[in-house]
C-alpha positions as CSV (number, residue, x, y, z in Angstrom):
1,X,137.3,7.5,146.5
2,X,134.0,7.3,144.4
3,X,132.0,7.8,147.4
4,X,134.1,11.2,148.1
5,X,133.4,12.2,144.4
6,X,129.8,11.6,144.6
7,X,129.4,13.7,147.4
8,X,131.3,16.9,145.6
9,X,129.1,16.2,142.3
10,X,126.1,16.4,144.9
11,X,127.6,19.7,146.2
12,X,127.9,20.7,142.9
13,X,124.3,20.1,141.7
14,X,122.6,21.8,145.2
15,X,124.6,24.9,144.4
16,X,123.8,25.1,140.6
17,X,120.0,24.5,141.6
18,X,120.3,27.1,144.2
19,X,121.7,29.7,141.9
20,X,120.1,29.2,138.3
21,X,117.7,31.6,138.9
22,X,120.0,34.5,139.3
23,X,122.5,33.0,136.6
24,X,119.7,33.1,134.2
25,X,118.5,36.7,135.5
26,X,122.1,37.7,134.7
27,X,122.1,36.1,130.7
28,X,118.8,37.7,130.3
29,X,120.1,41.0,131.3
30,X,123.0,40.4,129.4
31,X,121.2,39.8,126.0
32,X,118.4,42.7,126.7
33,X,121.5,45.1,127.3
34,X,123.2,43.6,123.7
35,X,119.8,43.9,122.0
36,X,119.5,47.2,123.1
37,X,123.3,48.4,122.0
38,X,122.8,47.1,118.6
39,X,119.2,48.4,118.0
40,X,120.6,51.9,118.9
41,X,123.3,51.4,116.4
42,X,121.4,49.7,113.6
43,X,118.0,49.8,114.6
44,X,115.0,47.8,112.2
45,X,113.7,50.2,109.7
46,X,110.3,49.8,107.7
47,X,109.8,51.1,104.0
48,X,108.6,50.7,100.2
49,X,111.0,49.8,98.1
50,X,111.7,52.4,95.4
51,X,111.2,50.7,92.5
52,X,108.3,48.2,91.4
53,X,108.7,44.6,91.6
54,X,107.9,42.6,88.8
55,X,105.1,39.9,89.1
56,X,106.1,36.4,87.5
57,X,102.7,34.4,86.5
58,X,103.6,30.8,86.3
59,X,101.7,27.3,85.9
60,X,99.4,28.8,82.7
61,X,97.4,25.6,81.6
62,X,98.9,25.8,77.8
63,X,94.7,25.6,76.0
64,X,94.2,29.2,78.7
65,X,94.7,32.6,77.9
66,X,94.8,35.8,80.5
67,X,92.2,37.7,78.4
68,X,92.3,40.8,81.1
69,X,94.6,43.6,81.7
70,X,96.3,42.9,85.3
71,X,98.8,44.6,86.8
72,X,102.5,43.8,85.8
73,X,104.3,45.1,89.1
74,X,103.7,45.2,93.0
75,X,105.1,47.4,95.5
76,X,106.4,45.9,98.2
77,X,106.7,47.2,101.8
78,X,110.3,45.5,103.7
79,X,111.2,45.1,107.5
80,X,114.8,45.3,107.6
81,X,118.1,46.6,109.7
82,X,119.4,50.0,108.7
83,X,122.5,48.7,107.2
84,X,120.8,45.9,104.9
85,X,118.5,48.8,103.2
86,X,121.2,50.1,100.8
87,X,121.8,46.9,99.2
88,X,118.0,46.1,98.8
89,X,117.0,46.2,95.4
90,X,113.3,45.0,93.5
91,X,115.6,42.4,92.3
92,X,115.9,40.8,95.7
93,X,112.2,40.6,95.5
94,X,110.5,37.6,93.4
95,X,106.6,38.3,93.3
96,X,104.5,35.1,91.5
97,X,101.2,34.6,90.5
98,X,100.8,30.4,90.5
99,X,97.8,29.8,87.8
100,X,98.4,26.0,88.3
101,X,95.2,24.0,88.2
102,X,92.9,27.1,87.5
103,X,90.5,26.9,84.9
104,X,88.3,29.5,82.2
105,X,86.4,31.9,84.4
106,X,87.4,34.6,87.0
107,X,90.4,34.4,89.6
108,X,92.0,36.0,92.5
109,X,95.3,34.9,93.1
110,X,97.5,35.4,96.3
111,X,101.1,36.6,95.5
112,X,103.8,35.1,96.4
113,X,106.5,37.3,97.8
114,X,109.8,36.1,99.0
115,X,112.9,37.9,100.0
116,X,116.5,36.6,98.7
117,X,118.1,39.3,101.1
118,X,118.1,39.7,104.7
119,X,114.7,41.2,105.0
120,X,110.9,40.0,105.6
121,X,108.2,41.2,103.7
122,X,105.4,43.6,105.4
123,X,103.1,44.2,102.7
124,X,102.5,44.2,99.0
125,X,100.2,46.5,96.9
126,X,98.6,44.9,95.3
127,X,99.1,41.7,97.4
128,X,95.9,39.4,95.4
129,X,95.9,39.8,91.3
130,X,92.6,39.3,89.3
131,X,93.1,37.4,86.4
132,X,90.1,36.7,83.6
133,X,91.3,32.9,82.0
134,X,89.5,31.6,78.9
135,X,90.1,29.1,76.5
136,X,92.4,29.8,73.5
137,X,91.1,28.9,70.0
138,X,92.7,29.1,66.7
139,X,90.8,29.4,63.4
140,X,92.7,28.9,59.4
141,X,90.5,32.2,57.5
142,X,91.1,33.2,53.6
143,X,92.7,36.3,53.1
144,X,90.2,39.0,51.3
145,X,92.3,41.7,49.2
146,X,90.4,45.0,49.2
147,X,91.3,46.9,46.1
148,X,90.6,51.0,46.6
149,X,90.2,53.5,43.9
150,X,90.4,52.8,40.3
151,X,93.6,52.4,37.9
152,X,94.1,55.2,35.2
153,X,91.7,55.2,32.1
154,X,92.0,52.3,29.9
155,X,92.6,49.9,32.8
156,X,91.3,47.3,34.6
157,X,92.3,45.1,37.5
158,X,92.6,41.9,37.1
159,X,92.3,39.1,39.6
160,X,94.8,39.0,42.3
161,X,97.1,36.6,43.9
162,X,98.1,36.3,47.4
163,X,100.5,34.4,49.4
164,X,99.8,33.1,51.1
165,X,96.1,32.6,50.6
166,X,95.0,31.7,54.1
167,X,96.1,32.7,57.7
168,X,95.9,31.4,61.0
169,X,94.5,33.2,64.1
170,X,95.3,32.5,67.5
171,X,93.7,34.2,70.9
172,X,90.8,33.9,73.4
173,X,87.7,32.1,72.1
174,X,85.4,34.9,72.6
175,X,87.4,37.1,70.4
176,X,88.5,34.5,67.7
177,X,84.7,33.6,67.3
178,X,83.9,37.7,66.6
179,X,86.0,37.4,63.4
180,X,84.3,37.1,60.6
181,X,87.3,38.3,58.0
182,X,90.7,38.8,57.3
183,X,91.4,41.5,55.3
184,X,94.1,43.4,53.4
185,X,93.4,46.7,51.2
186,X,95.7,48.0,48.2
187,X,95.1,51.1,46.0
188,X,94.9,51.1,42.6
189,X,94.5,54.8,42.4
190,X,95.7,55.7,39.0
191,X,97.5,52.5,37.9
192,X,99.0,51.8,34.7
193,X,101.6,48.8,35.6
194,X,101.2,45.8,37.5
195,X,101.7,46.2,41.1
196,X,103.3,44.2,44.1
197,X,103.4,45.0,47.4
198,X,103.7,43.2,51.1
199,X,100.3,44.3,53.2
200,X,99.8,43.8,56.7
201,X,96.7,41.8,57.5
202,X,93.8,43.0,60.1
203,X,90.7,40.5,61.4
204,X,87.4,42.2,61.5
205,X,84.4,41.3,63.1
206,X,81.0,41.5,61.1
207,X,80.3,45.3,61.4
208,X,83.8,45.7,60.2
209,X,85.9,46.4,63.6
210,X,89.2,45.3,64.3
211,X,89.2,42.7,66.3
212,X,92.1,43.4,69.4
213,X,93.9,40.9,71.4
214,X,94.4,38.1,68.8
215,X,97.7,37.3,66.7
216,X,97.2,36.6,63.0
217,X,100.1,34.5,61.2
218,X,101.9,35.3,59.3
219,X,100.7,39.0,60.0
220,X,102.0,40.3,56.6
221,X,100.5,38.6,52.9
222,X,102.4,39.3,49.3
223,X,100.0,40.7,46.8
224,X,100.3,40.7,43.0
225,X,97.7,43.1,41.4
226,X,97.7,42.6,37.5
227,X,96.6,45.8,35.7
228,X,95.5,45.0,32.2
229,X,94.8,47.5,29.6
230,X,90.9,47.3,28.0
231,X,90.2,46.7,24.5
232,X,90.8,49.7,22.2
233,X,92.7,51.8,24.3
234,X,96.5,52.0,24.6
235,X,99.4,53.9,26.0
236,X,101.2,55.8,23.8
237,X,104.5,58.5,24.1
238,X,104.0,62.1,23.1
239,X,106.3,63.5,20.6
240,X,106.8,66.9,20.7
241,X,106.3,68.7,17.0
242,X,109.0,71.2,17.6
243,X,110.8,73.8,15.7
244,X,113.3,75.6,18.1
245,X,115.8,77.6,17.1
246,X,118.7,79.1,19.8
247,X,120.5,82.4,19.3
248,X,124.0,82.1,18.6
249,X,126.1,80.0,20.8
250,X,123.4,78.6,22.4
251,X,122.0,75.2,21.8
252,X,119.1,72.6,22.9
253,X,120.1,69.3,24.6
254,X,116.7,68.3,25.5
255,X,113.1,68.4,25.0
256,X,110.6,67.0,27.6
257,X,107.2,66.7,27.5
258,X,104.8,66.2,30.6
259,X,103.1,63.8,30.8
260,X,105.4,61.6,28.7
261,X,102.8,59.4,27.7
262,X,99.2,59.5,27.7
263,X,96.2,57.2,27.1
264,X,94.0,57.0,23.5
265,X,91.0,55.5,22.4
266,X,89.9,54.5,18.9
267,X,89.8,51.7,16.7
268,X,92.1,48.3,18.1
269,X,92.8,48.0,14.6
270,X,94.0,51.8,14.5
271,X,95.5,52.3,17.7
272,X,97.2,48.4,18.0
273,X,99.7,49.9,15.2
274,X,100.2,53.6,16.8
275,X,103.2,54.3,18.7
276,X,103.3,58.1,19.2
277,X,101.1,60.9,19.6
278,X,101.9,64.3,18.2
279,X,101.7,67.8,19.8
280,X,100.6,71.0,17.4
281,X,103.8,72.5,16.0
282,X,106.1,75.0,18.4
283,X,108.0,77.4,16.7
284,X,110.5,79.3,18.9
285,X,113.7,81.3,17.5
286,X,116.8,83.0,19.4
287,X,116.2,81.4,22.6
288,X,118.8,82.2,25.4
289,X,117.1,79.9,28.4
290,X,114.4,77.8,29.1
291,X,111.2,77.8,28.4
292,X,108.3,76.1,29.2
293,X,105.1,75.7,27.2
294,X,101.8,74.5,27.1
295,X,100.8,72.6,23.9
296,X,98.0,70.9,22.7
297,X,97.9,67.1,21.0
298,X,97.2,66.2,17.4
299,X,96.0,63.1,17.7
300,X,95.2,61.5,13.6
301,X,91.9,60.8,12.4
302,X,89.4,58.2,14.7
303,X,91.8,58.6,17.8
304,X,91.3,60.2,20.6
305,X,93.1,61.5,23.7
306,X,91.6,60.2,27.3
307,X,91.8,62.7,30.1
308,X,93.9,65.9,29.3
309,X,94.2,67.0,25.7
310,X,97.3,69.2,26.4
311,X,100.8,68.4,27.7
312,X,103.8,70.8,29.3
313,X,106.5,71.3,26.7
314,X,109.9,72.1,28.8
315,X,112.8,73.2,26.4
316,X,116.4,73.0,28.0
317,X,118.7,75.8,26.4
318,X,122.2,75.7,27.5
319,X,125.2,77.8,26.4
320,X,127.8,76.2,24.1
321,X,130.8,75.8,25.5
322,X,134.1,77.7,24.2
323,X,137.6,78.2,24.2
324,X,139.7,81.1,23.3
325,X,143.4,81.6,23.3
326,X,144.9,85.7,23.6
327,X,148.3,87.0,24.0
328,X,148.2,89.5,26.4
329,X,150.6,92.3,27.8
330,X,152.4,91.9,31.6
331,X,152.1,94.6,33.8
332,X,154.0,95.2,36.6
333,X,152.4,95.4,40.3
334,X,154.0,96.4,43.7
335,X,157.5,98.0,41.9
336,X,159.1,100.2,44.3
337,X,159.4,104.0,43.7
338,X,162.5,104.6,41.6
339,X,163.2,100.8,40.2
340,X,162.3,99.8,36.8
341,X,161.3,96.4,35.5
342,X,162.1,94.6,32.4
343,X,160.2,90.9,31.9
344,X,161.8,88.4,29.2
345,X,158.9,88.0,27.2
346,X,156.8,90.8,27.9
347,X,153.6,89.3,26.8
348,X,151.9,85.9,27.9
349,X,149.6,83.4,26.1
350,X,146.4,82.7,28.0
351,X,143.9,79.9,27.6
352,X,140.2,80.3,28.5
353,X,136.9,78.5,28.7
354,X,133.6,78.7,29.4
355,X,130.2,79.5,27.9
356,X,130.4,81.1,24.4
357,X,127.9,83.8,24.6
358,X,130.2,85.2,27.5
359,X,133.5,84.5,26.0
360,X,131.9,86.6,23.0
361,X,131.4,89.2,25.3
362,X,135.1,89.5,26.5
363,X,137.4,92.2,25.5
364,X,140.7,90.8,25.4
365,X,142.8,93.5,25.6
366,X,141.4,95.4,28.6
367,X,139.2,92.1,30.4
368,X,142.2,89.7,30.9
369,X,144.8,91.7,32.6
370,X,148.2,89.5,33.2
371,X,150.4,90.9,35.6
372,X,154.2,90.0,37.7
373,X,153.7,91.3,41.4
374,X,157.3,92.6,42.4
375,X,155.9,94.0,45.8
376,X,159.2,94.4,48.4
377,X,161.4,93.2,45.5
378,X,164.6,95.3,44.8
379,X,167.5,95.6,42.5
380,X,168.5,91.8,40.8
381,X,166.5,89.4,38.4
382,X,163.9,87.3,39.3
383,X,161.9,84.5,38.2
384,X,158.2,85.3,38.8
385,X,154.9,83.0,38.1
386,X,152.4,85.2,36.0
387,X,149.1,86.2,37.4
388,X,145.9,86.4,35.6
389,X,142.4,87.9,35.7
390,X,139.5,89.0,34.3
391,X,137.3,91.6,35.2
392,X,134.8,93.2,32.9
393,X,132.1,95.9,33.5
394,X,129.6,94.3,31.4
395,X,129.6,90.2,32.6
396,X,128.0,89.8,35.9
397,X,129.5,88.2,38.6
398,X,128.0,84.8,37.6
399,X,128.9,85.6,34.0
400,X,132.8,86.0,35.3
401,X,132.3,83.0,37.5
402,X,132.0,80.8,34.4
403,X,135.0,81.9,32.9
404,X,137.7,79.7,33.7
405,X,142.0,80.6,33.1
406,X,143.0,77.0,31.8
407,X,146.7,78.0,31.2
408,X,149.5,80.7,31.4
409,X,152.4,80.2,29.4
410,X,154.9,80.8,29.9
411,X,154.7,79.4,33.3
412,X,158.0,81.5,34.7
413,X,158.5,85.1,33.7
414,X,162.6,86.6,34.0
415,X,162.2,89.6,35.4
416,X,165.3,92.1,35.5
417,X,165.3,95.3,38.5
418,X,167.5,98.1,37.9
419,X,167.4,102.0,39.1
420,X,164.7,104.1,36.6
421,X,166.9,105.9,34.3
422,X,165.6,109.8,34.2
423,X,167.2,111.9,31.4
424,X,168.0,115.1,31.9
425,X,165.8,118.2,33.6
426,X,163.8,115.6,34.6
């Protein structure tokens, strides 16, 4: 029995030897005919991808800085089948620049592109990345305050304080050694008060250029600039010396002078005791609206006025308000050819407000007309709100504007519709 079995198994073997060469011409024709199919039907494509791929620099010794401007992004070139290209994305794509072990000087570094998708990279642009390394160096520098322009006359500035005092800089040692200041400015153009104010902060080299490419912290300093005033001057208001008289129903909330204030110089013992400074008297009479007006200062005996010796006078004249109550007549409107009216009262009481000079100017008895609108009303009795306006030829329509109806009484007018009556040969 085994010696039958080892004969078949020989059979067996002869004929597979025999044959492999056309099995295996078969499989290979097999797979060249499948490889062919599917390359027809989703054959390998080769593109850029749209969009830039970022470039991830890693292993940075912590003491280096890049000190050059490299580029950020690569575009990379992909080998893949037709159906993988719509999923492909830069995001698939993880470009890195490995610094590890480099030291200061000059580098070109090989990216490192690699795929997370079915793809294989082709080509990058730019495939190597130059990078500039140098040694970072940080440097604690006082803070000097600039102060621009001077304060107003009378003034001075007086030492400043900032916080803090000192900052620190950070960035490549070439640049960091340039600095030879750190500096903030502040005007004092014109000051009177005490300022404060947060100021950024800029390091300048020796000629007075900004130095680029470091970081200063903290980049912003507080800065309290005391403004003192000098011995024997002083700030003092203006008064204005003013005799103004309004025409009837007018009156004058409010004086203003410009500038309110102003500076003087005499005697401390003179002007330590003076609280106001005097214009030359105004004299104004039946004013109606504003005026503005250009005075000069009095100042007494051994003071004087620093700067401008005259001041801008603006005098506010407003109306005063009133109120005024009339009886006044109905009248019908809208009544129907052939219908008469009778209204239960016949007269109503109106209130009204508003500037006095135009209430003055109101006739009563033929500006405020009252009236009961019976349009498409027939025969029967009615109650009817009252109507009210006022019109006048002589008020403008402003004028009218500012006359206001406060009430009607009364509120409800009886009104009684009949046939007109005609007596005879009429």
């Amino acid at each position: 029995m085994s010696r039958h079995l080892t004969r078949q198994i020989g059979k067996l073997l002869e004929w597979l030897l025999s044959n492999v060469g056309s099995m295996m011409l078969s499989l290979l024709a097999s797979l060249t005919v499948w490889i062919a199919a599917n390359q027809s039907l989703n054959p390998v494509e080769i593109a850029e991808l749209d969009d830039p791929v970022e470039i991830n620099v890693v292993g940075l010794d912590e003491g280096l800085i890049i000190v050059n401007d490299y580029p950020k992004t690569t575009r990379v070139t992909l080998r893949a089948q037709r159906n993988t290209w719509p999923s492909l994305s830069a995001e698939d794509i993880i470009a890195t620049a490995d610094l590890s072990g480099l030291g200061p000087g000059v580098h070109t570094v090989r990216l490192d592109i690699r795929v997370v998708a079915q793809a294989i990279v082709v080509a990058a642009n730019p495939s190597n990345v130059r990078f500039e390394l140098e040694e970072v160096r940080e440097r604690t520098l006082p803070v000097q305050l600039v102060v621009n322009g001077d304060p107003a006359t009378g003034y001075r500035v007086d030492e400043p304080v900032i916080d803090p005092p000192e900052v620190t800089v950070r960035g490549p040692r070439s640049r960091v050694e340039l600095i030879g200041e750190i500096r903030a400015e502040v005007s004092a153009e014109g000051l009177r008060e005490p300022l404060t104010a947060t100021l950024p902060v800029v390091a300048l080299d020796s000629d007075g250029t900004p130095v680029e490419g470091v970081t200063i912290t903290p980049a912003e300093v507080d800065v309290e600039l005391p403004i003192l005033q000098v011995a024997g001057f002083r700030e003092v208001a203006v008064r204005v010396d003013a005799d103004v008289r309004p025409a009837p129903g007018y009156y004058v909330p409010r004086i203003i002078p410009e500038p309110q204030s102003v500076t003087v110089q005499g005697d401390p013992e003179v002007i330590n005791d003076l609280l106001v400074i005097e214009t030359q008297p105004i004299v104004l009479n039946d004013l109606t609206e504003d005026r503005l007006i250009t005075v000069a200062l009095d100042p007494p005996p051994g003071v004087s006025v620093v700067g401008t010796q005259t001041v801008d006078v603006r005098i506010i004249v407003a109306a005063q308000p009133g109120f005024n109550v009339v009886e006044v007549p109905l009248q019908a409107l809208g009544l129907a050819e052939g219908l008469a009216a009778e209204f239960s009262p016949d007269r109503v009481v109106v209130s009204i407000s508003g500037p006095l000079p135009i209430l003055n100017k109101l006739n009563p008895e033929e500006d405020i007309i009252a009236s009961v609108d019976l349009t498409d009303l027939g025969i029967g009795e009615y109650q009817i709100e009252p109507q009210v306006e006022i019109a006048s030829g002589e008020l403008t329509t402003e004028e009218l504007s500012s006359v206001l109806v406060e009430s009607v009484l009364p509120t409800l007018i009886d009104v009684r519709i009949t046939v007109e009556t005609r007596a005879p040969g009429q």
